[in-house]
C-alpha angles and dihedrals in degrees: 000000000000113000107229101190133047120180097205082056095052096042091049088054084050087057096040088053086048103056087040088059087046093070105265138108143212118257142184117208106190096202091200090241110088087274120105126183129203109202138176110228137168119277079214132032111196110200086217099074127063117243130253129195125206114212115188131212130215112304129041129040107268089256097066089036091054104022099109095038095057083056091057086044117033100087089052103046157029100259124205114180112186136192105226124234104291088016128108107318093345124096143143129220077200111114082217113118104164121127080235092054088056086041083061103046090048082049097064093037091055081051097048081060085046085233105166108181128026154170120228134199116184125190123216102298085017089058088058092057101036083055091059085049095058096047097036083051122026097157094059095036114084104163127013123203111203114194128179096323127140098222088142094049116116126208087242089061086071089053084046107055104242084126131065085222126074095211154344097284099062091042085055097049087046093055092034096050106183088183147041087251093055098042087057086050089050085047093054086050105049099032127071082204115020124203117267134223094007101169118239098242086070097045093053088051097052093051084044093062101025101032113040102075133082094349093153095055090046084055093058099045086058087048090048097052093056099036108121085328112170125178087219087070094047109108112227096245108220098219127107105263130191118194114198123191149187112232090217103042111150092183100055119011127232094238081074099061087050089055092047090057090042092053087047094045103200103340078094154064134202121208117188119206117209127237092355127125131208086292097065094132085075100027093052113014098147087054081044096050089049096053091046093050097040086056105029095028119033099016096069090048102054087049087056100050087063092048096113089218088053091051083053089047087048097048095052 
């Protein structure tokens, strides 16, 4: 029987419809190498507003992960929201799978829009990436948002038991569910307080549109973050970070995001959210939203009022 309605379907065109109502619009960026990017970007950049840039995680589309920040942000910014290389609209025929490969790509697209300068907030996968960002491009990175992502783990932490999982692959088989079973699993890792009582009919719809493409690529980036990685090779990126955890993250520990803020010294702060799991954007979004407007919104402002140039600007 062919199934004729699928609710996952219906409440991504309501996003889609959403964003689109918040002033931007979907793009393709056909990068000439075998790579093409689908970004949302603003029908109209003022000059006046800084840039942010959205960078999902595994999941959802970018449009559930970043729906109700780009509420919270929208009216303050030029917001560019991505799908990242083997998400959504975006893939490679490139055999390239590094966090810096994806930085790249964001990077010309952000250059197709002719976006300088920008902010980035990455969320967990999507930290990764936006890290790389920061390091690869110092120069067109202002302010970085680190959020749940294990950019100081080492290959070695997996042999030594920091995380619930032995190894990549069932990690892998955890973030990639293939069944109703598996996506329950992925729900006890990532929430402080899963749903109950989903029925299983939901949840195969939502591994049926989220879930069945490029599962074999996806495999390889999670193989890729955690390949001979040492915190002694990862650069100390010089831009302001925020990192921002959940105390009762069972993907990435929080001992992770204390020993990010440890690599970075005081360049960084660390903000801790209670009771909250890897999936705090959606178990906390109004602790979220005041963290991301005290360090992307007032905090600049504050710094600028005390430009001199700007107190000139201010007086006349």
């Amino acid at each position: 029987m062919t199934k004729c309605f699928s609710f996952t379907a219906t409440r991504t065109w309501c996003y889609r419809s959403y964003f689109s109502n918040s002033g931007l619009r979907p793009t393709v960026t056909d990068l000439g190498d075998g790579t093409v990017m689908h970004c949302w970007v603003p029908k109209t950049r003022k000059d006046a507003k800084p840039n942010l840039v959205l960078i999902h995680g595994f999941g959802a589309n970018a449009m559930w992960q970043w729906g109700e920040v780009v509420r919270l942000v929208v009216s303050h910014f030029n917001v560019y929201v991505p799908d990242l290389v083997f998400f959504g609209d975006s893939y490679t025929t490139r055999s390239e799978r590094s966090e810096s490969f994806q930085a790249r790509c964001l990077m010309r697209v952000m250059e197709a829009n002719r976006v300088g300068k920008t902010s980035v907030v990455g969320l967990s996968y999507g930290g990764f990436v936006a890290y790389a960002m920061a390091a690869e491009f110092p120069e067109a990175v202002e302010r970085v948002v680190i959020c749940c992502a294990g950019v100081c783990l080492e290959e070695k932490d997996l042999a030594e038991g920091m995380f619930r999982v032995s190894d990549l692959e069932e990690a892998a088989g955890i973030l990639l569910p293939q069944t109703t079973e598996k996506m329950k699993e992925l729900m006890h890792y990532t929430f402080f307080k899963p749903p109950k009582a989903v029925p299983s009919c939901l949840l195969q719809d939502f591994i049926d549109v989220m879930f069945t493409e490029h599962v074999e690529e996806k495999k390889e980036l999670i193989r890729a973050i955690a390949k001979e990685r040492k915190l002694s090779e990862l650069p100390k990126i010089p831009q302001a970070t925020l990192i921002i955890w959940g105390d009762q993250d069972q993907v990435f520990p929080l001992e992770l995001g204390h020993r990010l803020k440890r690599h970075l010294g005081d360049n960084a702060q660390l903000v801790v959210i209670k009771n909250a799991g890897h999936a705090f954007i959606v178990e906390k979004p109004k602790e979220l939203h005041k963290h991301l407007k005290t360090f992307l919104i007032d905090l600049p402002v504050i710094m600028n009022l005390h430009l001199p140039n700007h107190q000139n600007q201010i007086s006349h």
